[in-house]
C-alpha positions as CSV (number, residue, x, y, z in Angstrom):
1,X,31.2,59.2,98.1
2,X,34.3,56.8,98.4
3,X,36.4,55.2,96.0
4,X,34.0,52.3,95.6
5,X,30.8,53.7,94.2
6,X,31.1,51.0,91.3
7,X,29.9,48.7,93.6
8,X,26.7,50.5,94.3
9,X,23.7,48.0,94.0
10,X,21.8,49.8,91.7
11,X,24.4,49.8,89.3
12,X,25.3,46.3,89.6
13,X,21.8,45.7,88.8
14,X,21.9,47.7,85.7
15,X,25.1,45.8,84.5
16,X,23.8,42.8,84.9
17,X,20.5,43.5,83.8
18,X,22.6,44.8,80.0
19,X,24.7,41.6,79.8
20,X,21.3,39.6,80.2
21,X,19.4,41.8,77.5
22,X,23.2,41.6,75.5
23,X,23.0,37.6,76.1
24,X,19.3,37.1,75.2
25,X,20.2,39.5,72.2
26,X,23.1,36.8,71.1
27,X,20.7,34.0,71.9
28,X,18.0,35.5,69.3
29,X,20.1,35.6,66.3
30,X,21.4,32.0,67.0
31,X,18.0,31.1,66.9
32,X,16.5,32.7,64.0
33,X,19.8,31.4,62.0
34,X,19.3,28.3,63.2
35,X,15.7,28.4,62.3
36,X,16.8,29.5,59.1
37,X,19.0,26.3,58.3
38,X,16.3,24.3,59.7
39,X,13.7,25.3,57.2
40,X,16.4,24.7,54.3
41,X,17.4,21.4,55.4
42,X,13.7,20.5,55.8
43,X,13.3,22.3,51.9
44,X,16.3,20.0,50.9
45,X,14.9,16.7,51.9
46,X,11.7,18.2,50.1
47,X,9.2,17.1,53.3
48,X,10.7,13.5,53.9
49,X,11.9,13.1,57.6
50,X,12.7,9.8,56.9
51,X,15.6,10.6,54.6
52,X,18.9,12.0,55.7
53,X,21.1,14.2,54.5
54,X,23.5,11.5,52.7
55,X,20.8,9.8,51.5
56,X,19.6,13.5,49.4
57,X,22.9,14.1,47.9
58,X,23.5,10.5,46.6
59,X,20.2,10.9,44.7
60,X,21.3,14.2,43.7
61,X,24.2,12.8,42.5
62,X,22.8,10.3,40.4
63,X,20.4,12.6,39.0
64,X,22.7,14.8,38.1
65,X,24.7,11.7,36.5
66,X,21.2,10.7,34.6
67,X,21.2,14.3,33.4
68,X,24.5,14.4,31.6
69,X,23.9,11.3,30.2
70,X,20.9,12.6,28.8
71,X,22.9,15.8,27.5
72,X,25.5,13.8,26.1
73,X,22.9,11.4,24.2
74,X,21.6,14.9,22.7
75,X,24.6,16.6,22.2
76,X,25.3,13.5,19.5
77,X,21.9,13.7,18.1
78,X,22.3,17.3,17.3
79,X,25.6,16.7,16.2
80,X,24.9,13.9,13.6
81,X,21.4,15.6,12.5
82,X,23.9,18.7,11.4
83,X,26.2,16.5,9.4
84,X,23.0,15.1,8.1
85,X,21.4,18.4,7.1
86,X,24.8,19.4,5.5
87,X,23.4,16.7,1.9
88,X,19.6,18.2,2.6
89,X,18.7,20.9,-0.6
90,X,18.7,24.3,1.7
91,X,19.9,26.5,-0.9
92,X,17.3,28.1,-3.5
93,X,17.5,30.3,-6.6
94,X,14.1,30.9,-8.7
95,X,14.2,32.7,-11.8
96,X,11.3,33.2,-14.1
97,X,11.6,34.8,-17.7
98,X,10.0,34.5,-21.0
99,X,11.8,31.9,-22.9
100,X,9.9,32.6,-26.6
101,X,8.5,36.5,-27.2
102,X,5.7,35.0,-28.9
103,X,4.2,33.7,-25.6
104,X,4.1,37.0,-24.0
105,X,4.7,36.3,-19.9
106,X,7.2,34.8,-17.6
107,X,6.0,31.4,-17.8
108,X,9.4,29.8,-18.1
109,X,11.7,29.4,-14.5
110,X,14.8,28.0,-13.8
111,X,14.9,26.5,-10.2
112,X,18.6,25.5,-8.7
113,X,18.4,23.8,-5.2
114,X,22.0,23.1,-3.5
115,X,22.8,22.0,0.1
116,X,26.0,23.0,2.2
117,X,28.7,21.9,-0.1
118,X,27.1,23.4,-3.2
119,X,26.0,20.2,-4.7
120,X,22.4,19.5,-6.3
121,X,20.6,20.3,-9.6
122,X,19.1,23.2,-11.6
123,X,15.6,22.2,-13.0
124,X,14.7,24.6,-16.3
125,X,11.2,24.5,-17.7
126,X,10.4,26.5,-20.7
127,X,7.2,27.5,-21.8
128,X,5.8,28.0,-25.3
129,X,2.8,28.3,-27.5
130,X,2.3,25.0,-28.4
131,X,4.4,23.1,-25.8
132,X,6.7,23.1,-22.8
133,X,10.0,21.4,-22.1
134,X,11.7,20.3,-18.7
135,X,15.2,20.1,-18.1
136,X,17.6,18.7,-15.2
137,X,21.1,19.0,-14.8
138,X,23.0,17.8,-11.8
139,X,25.8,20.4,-10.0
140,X,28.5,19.5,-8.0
141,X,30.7,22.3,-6.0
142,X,28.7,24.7,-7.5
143,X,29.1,24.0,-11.2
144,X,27.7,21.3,-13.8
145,X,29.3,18.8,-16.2
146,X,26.0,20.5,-18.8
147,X,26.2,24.0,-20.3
148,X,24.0,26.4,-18.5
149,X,21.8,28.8,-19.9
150,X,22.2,32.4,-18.7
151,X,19.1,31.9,-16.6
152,X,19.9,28.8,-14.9
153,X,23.7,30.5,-14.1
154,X,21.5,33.3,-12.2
155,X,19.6,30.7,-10.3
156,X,22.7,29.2,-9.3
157,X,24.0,31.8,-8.0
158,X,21.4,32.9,-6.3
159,X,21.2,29.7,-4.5
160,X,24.4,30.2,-4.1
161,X,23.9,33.5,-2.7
162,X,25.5,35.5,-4.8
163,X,24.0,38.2,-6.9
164,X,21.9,37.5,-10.2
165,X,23.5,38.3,-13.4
């Protein structure tokens, strides 16, 4: 054979026939990307073909506006419902004993209730025989302007969350 065997038909044919199967190759993946970005614009404008692309975003957009209006609005909500909660009793210390051994049980209780700063009141009933007596006294930052019995301290500072005396 000569010099020039490259040129032989049958592997001319062969050549060509790779580039075409190379080309059509090329020409598949374009397609099935472009089919791809097809089906998520078409999921984008949710089904409408009569909106555009423009037209999606800018309701986007103002969705997305709406919605951090709407977070904001909660945000303060929360915000002034936890300064709120911060006077709300939330704090509690129960204590019961027997205030007189001639009644025999724990029928007597002191009861403190407090919120965040500590403030509230310590209610103290005691229980006897022949009668019962109820007692309020106000706290403030944990203690009271009244003395305290050695019961009602423990229910302080139990509400206070400390550990009883």
């Amino acid at each position: 054979m000569d010099g020039l065997s490259f040129l032989d038909p049958v592997a001319l044919a062969l050549t060509a026939l790779g580039i075409c199967v190379l080309a059509l190759l090329v020409l598949l993946i374009v397609m099935v990307r472009q089919s791809r970005l097809i089906n998520r614009y078409r999921h984008l404008l949710q089904g409408d073909s009569t909106r555009n692309l423009d037209e999606v975003l800018r309701d986007q957009a103002a969705d997305l506006a709406a919605l951090k209006g709407a977070v904001s609005g909660v945000e303060r909500r929360i915000e002034e419902l936890a300064r709120a909660s911060e006077t709300h009793a939330q704090r509690m210390g129960v204590i019961r004993f027997n205030a007189f051994p001639d009644a025999g049980s724990d029928l007597s209780f002191a009861i403190a209730l407090l919120d965040a700063h500590n403030n509230g009141f310590v209610i103290s009933s005691l229980y006897g025989r022949n009668e019962s007596r109820t007692y309020a006294k106000p706290i403030r930052a944990g203690t009271s302007t009244y003395a305290l019995s050695e019961e009602e301290k423990a229910a302080l500072s139990q509400a206070m969350g400390k550990t009883a005396q």
